[in-house]
Residue, then its C-alpha position, 0 to 999 in steps of 0.5 A: x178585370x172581368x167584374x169592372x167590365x160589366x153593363x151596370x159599370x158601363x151605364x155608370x161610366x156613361x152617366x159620369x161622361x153625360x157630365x162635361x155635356x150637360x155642363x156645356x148644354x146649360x152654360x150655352x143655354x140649350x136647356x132642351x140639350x140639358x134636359x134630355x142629357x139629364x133624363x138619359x143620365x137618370x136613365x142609365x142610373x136606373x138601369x144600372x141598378x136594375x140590371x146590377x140586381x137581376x143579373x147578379x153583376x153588383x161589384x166593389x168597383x159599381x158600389x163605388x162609382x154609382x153613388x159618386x157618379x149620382x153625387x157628380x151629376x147632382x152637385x155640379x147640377x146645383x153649383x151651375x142652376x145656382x150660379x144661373x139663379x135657378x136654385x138659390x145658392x143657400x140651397x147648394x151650399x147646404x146639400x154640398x156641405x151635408x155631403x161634405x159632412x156625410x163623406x167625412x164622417x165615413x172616413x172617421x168612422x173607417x178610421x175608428x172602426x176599420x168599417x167601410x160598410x155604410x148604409x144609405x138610409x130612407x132619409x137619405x135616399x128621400x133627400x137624394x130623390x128630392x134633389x133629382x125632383x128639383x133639378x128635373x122641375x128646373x130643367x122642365x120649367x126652363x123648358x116648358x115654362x107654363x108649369x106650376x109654380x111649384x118651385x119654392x114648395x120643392x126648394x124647401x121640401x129639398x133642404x128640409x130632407x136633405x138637412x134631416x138625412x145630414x143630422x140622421x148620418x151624424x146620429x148613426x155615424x156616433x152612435x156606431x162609434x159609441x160616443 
């Protein structure tokens, strides 16, 4: 119980329960509520990796719940801005079936393998970085809409990245499996 109750495990938490207040913020259109409860959450995501690091406090437990804790806090921020008309729903369509894929594809290959072990790649952690790109753009533009109009560059650059990683995780998953 000792490695669970942890800080990085914590802030994990904390991130994971921003969620039902960022949701609420959107759907009552508090965009500045919204933003603000984002950046903690990339805050504490931050953090928690950091403090993982440098303290020696990375656990099974952690290595599980923070990429379920980003993928929570990314897919839910894209179902809601696609339902807003924030961000066109193709575009979440195609980063929740890449996760799907990527999430299966793990299964199968602990199923053939008996490996759990799966490494993020830097086409994955650059898909992910431009998914939280585009989610804070959306959040910022809503709130200060004298930006840039830089949105449908984002958008793009977004799939583009997130399909890559998608493809790059299938290639991976077959070749550790020698097919």
């Amino acid at each position: 119980m000792r490695g669970i109750l942890n800080i990085p495990n914590t802030l994990t938490t904390v991130r994971i329960v921003l969620i039902p207040l960022f949701v609420t913020s959107v759907i009552y259109n508090r965009y500045d509520y919204a933003l603000f409860l984002f950046i903690i959450a990339a805050l504490t995501d931050m953090f928690d990796g950091l403090i993982a690091r440098m303290k020696s406090q990375k656990t099974p437990f952690g290595n599980l719940l923070d990429p379920l804790a980003d993928k929570f806090l990314l897919v839910t921020s894209f179902i809601l801005f696609s339902i807003y008309d924030k961000i066109p729903k193709w575009l979440t369509i195609t980063i929740i079936s890449r996760d799907i894929i990527v999430v299966t594809g793990w299964v199968i290959l602990y199923l053939i393998t008996h490996t759990a072990k799966v490494e993020p790649t830097l086409l994955g952690k650059t898909a992910i970085t431009c998914q939280l790109v585009l989610i804070c753009y959306v959040l910022f533009d809503t709130n200060l809409p004298a930006l840039p109009d830089i949105h449908p560059y984002l958008i793009w650059i977004t799939a583009i990245f997130t399909i890559l990683s998608g493809l790059h995780y299938i290639y991976r998953g077959l070749k550790q499996t020698n097919v």
